[in-house]
N, CA, C and O of each residue as an XYZ file, in Angstrom:
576
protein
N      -1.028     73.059    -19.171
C      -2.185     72.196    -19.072
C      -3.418     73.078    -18.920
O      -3.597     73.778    -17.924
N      -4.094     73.027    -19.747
C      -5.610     74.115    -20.060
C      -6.515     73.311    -18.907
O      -6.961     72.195    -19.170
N      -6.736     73.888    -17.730
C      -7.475     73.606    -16.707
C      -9.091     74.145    -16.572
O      -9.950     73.624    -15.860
N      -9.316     75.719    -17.743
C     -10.664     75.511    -17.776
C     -11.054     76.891    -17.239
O     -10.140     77.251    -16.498
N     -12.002     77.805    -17.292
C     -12.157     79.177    -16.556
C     -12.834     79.014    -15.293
O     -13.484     79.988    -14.912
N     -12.815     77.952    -14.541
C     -13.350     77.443    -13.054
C     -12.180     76.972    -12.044
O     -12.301     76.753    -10.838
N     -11.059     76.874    -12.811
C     -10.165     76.719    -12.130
C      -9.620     77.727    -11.028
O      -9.484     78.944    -11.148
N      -9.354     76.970     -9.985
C      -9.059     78.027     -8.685
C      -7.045     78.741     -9.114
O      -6.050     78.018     -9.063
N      -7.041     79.878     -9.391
C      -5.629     79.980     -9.986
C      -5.086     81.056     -8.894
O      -5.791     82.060     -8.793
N      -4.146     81.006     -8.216
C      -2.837     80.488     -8.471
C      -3.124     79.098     -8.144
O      -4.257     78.823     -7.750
N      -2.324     78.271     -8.248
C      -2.365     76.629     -8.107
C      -1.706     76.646     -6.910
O      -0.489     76.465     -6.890
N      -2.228     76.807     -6.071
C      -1.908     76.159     -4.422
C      -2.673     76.226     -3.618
O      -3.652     76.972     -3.576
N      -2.097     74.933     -2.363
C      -3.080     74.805     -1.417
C      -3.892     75.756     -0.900
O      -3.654     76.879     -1.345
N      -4.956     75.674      0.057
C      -5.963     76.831      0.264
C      -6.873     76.298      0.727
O      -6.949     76.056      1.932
N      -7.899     75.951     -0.249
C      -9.533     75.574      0.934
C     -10.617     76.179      0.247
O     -11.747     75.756      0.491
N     -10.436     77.267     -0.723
C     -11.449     77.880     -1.221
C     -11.112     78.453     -2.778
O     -10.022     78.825     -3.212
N     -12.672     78.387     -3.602
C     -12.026     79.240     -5.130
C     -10.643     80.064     -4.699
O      -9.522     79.703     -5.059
N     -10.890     81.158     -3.921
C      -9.852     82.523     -3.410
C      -8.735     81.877     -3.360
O      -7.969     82.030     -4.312
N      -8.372     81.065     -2.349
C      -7.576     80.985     -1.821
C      -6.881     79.319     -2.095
O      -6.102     78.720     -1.354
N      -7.427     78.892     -3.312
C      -6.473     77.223     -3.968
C      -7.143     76.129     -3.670
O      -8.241     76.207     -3.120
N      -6.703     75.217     -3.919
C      -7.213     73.434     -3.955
C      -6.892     73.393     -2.698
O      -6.051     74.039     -2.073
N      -7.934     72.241     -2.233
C      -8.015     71.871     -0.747
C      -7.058     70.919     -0.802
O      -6.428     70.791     -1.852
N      -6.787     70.106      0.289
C      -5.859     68.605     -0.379
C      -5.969     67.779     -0.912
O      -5.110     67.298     -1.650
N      -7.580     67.144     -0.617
C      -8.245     66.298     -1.544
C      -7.945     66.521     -3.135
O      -7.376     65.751     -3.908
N      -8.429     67.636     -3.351
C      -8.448     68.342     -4.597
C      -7.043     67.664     -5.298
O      -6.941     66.859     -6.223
N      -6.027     68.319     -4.480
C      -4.630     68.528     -5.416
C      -4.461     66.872     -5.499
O      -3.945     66.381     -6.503
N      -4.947     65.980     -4.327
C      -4.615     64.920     -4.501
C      -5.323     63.949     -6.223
O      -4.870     63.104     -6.994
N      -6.695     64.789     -6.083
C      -7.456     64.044     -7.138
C      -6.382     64.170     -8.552
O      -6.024     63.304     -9.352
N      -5.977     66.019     -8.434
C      -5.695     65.879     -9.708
C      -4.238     65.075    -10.230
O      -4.154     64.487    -11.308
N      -3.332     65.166     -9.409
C      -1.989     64.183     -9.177
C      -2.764     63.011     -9.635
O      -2.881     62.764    -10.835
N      -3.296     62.284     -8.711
C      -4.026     60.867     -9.702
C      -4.482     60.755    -10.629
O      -4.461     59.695    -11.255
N      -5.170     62.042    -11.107
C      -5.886     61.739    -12.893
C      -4.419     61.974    -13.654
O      -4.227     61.140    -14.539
N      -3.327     62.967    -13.477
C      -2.428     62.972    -14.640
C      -1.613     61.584    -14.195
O      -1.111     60.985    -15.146
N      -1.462     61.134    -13.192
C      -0.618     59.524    -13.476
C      -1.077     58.848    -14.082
O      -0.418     57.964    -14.628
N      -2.814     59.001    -14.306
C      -3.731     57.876    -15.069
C      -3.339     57.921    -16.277
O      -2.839     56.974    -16.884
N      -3.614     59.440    -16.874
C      -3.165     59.738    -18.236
C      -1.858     59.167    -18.730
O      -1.814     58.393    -19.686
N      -0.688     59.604    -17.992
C      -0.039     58.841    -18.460
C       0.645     57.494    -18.375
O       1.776     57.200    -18.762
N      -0.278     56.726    -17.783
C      -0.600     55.102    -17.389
C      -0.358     54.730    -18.954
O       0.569     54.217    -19.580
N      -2.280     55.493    -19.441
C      -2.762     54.852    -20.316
C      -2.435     55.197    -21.387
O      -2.688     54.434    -22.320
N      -1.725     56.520    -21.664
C      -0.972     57.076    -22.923
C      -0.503     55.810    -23.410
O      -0.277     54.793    -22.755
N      -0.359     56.045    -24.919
C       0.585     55.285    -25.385
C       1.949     55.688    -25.251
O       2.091     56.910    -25.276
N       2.918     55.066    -25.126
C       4.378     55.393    -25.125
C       5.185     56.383    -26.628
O       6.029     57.275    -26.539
N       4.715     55.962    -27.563
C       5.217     56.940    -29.125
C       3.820     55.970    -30.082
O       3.262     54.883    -29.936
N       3.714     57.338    -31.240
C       3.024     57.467    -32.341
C       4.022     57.430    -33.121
O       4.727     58.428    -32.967
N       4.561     56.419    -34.226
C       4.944     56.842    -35.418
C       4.625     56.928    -36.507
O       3.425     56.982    -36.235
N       4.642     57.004    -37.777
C       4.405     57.224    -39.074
C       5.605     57.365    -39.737
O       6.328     58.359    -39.671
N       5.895     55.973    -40.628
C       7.095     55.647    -40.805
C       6.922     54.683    -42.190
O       5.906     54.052    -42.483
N       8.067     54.732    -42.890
C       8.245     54.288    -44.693
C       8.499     52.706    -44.083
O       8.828     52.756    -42.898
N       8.427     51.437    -44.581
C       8.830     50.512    -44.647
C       9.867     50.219    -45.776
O       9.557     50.774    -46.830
N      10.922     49.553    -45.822
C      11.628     49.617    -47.207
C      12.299     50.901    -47.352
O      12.700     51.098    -48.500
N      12.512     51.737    -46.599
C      13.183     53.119    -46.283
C      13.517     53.676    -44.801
O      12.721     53.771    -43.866
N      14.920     54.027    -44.814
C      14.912     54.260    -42.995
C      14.024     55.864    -42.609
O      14.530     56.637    -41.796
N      12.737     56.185    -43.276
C      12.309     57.073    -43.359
C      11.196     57.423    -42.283
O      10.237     56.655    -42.362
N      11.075     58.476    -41.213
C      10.381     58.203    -40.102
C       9.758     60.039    -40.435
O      10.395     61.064    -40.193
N       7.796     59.894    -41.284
C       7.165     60.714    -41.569
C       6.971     61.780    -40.360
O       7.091     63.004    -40.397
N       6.633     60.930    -39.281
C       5.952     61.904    -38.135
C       6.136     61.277    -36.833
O       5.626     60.157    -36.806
N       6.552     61.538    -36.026
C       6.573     61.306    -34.186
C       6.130     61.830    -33.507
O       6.347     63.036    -33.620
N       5.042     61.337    -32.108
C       4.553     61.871    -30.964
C       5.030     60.778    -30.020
O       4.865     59.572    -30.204
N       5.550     61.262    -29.142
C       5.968     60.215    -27.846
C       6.366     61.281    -26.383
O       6.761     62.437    -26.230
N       6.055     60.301    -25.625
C       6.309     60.469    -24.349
C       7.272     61.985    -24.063
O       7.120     62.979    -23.353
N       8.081     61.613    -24.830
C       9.487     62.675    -24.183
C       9.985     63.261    -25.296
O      11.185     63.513    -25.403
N       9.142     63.520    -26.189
C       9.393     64.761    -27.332
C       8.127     64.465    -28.343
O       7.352     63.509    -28.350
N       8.194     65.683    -29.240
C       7.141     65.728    -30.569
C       8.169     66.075    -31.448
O       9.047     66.891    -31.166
N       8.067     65.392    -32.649
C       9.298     65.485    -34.241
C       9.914     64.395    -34.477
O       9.856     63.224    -34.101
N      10.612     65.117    -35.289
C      11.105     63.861    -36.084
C      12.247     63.514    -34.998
O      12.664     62.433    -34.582
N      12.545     64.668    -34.740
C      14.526     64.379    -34.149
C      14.497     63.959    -32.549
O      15.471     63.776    -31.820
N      12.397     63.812    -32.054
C      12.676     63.137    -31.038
C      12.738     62.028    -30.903
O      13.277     61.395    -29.996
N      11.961     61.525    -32.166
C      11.828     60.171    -32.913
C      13.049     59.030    -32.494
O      14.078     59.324    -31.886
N      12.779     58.035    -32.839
C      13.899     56.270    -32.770
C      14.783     56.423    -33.779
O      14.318     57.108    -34.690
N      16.054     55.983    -33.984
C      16.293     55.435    -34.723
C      15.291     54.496    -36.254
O      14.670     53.447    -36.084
N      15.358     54.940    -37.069
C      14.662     53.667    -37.798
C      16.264     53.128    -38.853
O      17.113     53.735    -39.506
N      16.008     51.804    -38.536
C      16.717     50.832    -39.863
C      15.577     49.994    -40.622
O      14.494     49.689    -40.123
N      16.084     49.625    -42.129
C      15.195     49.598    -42.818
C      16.238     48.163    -43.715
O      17.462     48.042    -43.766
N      14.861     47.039    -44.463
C      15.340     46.824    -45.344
C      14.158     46.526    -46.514
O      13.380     47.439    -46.792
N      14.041     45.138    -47.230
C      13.105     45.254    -48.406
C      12.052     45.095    -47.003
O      12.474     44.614    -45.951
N      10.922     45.478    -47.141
C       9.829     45.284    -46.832
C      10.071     45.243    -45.215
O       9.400     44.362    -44.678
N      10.693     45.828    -44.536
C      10.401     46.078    -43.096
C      11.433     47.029    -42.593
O      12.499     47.318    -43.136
N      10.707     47.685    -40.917
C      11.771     49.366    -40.765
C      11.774     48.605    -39.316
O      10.894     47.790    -39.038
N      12.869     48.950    -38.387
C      13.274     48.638    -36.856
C      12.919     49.862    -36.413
O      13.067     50.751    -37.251
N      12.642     50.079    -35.722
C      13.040     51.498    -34.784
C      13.238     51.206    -33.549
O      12.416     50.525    -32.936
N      14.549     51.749    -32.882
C      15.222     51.321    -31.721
C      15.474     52.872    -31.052
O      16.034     53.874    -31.498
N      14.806     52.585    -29.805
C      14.641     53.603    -29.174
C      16.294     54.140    -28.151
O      17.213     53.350    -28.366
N      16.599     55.097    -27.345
C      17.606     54.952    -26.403
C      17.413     54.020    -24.955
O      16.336     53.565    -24.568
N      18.564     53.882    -24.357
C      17.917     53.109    -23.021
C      17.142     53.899    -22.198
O      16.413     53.318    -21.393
N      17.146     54.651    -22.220
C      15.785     55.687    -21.253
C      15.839     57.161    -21.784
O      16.296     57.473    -22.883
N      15.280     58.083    -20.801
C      15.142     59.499    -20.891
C      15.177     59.801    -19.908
O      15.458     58.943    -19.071
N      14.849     61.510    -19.370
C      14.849     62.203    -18.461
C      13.059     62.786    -19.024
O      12.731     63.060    -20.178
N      12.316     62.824    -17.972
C      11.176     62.806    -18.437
C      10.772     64.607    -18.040
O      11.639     65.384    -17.640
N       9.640     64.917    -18.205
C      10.136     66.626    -17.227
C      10.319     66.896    -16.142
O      10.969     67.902    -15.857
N       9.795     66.069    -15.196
C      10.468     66.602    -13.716
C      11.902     66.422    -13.305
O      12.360     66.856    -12.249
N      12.930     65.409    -14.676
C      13.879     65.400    -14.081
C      14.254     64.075    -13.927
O      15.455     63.958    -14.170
N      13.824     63.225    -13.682
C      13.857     61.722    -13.416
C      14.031     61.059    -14.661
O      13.247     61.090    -15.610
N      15.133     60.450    -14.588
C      15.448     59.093    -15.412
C      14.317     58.137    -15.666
O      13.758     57.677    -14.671
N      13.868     57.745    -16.949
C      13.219     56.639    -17.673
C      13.392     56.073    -18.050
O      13.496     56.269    -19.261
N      13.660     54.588    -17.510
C      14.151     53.116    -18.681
C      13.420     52.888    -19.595
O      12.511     52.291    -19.017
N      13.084     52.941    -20.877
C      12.716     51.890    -22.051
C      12.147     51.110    -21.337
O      12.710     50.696    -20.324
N      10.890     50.708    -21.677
C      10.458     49.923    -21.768
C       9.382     49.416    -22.803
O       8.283     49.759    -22.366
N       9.309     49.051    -23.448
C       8.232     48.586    -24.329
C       7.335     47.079    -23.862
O       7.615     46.052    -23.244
N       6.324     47.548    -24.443
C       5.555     46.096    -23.776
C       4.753     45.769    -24.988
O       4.216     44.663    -25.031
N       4.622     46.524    -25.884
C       3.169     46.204    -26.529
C       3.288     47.052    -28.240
O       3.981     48.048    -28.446
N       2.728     46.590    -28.925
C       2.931     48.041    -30.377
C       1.930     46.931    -31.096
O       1.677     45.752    -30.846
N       1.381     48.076    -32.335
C       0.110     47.725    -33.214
C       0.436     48.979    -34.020
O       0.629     50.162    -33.736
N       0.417     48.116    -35.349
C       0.721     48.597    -36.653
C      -0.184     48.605    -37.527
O      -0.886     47.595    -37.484
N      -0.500     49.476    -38.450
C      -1.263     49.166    -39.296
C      -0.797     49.888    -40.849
O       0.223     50.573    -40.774
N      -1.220     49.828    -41.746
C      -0.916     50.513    -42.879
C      -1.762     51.730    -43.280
O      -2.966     51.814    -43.040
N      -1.156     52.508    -43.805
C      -2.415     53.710    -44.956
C      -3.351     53.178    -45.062
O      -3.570     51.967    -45.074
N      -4.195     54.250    -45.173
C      -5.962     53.520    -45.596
C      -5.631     53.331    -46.990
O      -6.086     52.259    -47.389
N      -4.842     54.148    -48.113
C      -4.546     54.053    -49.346
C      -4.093     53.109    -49.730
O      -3.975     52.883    -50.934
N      -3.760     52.394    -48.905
C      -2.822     50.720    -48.830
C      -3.444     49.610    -48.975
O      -4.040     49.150    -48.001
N      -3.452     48.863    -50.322
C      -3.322     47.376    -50.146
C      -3.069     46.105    -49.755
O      -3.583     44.991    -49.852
N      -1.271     47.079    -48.864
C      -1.142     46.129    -48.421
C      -1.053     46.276    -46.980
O      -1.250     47.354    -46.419
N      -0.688     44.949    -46.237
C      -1.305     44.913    -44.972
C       0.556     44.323    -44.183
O       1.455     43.689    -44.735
N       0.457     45.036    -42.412
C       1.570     44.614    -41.809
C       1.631     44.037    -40.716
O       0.600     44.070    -40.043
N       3.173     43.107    -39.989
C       2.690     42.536    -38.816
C       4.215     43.119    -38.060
O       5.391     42.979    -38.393
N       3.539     43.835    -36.876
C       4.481     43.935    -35.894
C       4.709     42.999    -34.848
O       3.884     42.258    -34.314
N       6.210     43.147    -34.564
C       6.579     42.890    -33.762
C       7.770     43.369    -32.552
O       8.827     43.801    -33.009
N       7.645     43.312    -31.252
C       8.417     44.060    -29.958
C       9.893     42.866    -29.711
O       9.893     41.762    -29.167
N      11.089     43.672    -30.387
C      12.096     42.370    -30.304
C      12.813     43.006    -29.014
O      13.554     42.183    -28.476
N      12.790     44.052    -28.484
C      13.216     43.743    -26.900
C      12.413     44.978    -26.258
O      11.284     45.178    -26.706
N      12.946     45.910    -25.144
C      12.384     46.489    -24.357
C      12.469     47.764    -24.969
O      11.933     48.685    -24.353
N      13.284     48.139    -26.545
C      13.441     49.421    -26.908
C      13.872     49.597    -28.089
O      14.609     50.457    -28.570
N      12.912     47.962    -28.885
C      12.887     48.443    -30.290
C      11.527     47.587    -30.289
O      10.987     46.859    -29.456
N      11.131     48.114    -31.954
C       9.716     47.317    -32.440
C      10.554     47.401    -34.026
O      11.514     48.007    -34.502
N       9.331     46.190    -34.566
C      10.293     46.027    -36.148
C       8.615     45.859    -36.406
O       7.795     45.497    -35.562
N       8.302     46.297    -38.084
C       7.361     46.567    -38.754
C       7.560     45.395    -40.071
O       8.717     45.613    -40.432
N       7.086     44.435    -40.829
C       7.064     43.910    -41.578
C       5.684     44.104    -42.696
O       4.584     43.614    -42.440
N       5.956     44.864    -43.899
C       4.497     44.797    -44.728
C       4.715     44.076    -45.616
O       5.917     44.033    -45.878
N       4.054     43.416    -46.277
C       3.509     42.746    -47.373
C       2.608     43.061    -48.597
O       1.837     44.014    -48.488
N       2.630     42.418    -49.638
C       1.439     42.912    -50.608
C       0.518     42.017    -50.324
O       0.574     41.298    -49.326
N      -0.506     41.988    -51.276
C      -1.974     41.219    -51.289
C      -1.274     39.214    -51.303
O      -1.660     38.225    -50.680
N      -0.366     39.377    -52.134
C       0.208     37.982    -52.735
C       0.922     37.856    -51.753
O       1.484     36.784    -51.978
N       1.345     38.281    -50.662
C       2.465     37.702    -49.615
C       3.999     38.396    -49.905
O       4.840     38.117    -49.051
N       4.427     39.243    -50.990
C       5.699     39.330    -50.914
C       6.146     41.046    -50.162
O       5.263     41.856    -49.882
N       7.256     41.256    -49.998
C       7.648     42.435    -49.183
C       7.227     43.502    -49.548
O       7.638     43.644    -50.700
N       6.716     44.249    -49.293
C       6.224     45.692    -49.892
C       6.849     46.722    -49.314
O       7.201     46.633    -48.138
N       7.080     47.862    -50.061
C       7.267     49.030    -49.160
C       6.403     50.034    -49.133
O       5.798     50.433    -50.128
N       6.280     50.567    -47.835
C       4.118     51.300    -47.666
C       4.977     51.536    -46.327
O       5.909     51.118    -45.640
N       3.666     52.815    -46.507
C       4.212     53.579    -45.192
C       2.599     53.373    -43.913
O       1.371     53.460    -43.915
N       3.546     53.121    -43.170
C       2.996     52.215    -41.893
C       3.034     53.614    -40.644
O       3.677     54.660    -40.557
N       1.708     52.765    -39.600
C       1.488     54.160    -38.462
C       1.704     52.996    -37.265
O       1.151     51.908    -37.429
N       2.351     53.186    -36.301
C       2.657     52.417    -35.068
C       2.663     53.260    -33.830
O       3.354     54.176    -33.385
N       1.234     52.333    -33.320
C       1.189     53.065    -31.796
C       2.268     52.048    -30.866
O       2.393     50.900    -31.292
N       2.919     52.367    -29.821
C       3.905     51.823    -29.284
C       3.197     51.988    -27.571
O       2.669     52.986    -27.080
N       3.412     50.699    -26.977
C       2.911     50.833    -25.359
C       4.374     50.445    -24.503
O       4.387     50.442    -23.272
């Protein structure tokens, strides 16, 4: 975590630049990274519709493809089903949970998609063309 050339280093308690973060201090910064990842989104994907094909992943508890969901696929829509939890870095178990996801298509895209969250650890992607029928287009889904 790039803290900045003002940062008091080694990282421990103390009282002064010299000598580390006071308590306040260490306390502030403990609260800003829980915030961060409050408000993080849970995974970034970039993913084929009409193909079980998954372009790019950023999430919580890995970056790649192979940290990536599951995706299943058929005409015109992809699932991606996550595991029941993780081990996050300190060590601690994480349940799945999903609450929330927003999809959208390529800017190169005509056509347009509607997500939806079918339980706590999958989301399913549905695109369409201009006329209403199934398309396959590759879709970007932020996941909460």
């Amino acid at each position: 975590m790039p803290l900045g050339g003002f940062a008091p280093l080694p990282l421990r308690l103390g009282g002064s630049a010299e000598q580390g973060w006071t308590a306040q201090q260490h306390a502030r910064a403990c609260a800003d990274l829980v915030a961060l990842l409050k408000t993080a989104p849970f995974a970034l994907l970039d993913l084929q519709t009409g193909a079980s094909t998954l372009h790019g992943y950023v999430g919580q508890h890995g970056i790649g493809i192979e940290a990536g969901p599951v995706i299943t696929s058929g005409t015109g829509f992809a699932r991606a089903t996550w595991d029941d939890g993780y081990v996050d870095p300190f060590g601690q178990y994480q349940a799945t949970r999903i609450k929330g996801a927003y999809a959208s298509t390529a800017f190169y895209s005509s056509n347009f998609c509607v997500e939806t969250v079918d339980s706590a650890k999958q989301v399913t992607v549905r695109a369409y063309s201009a006329a209403g029928a199934n398309a396959a287009t590759r879709v970007f889904v932020v996941v909460w």
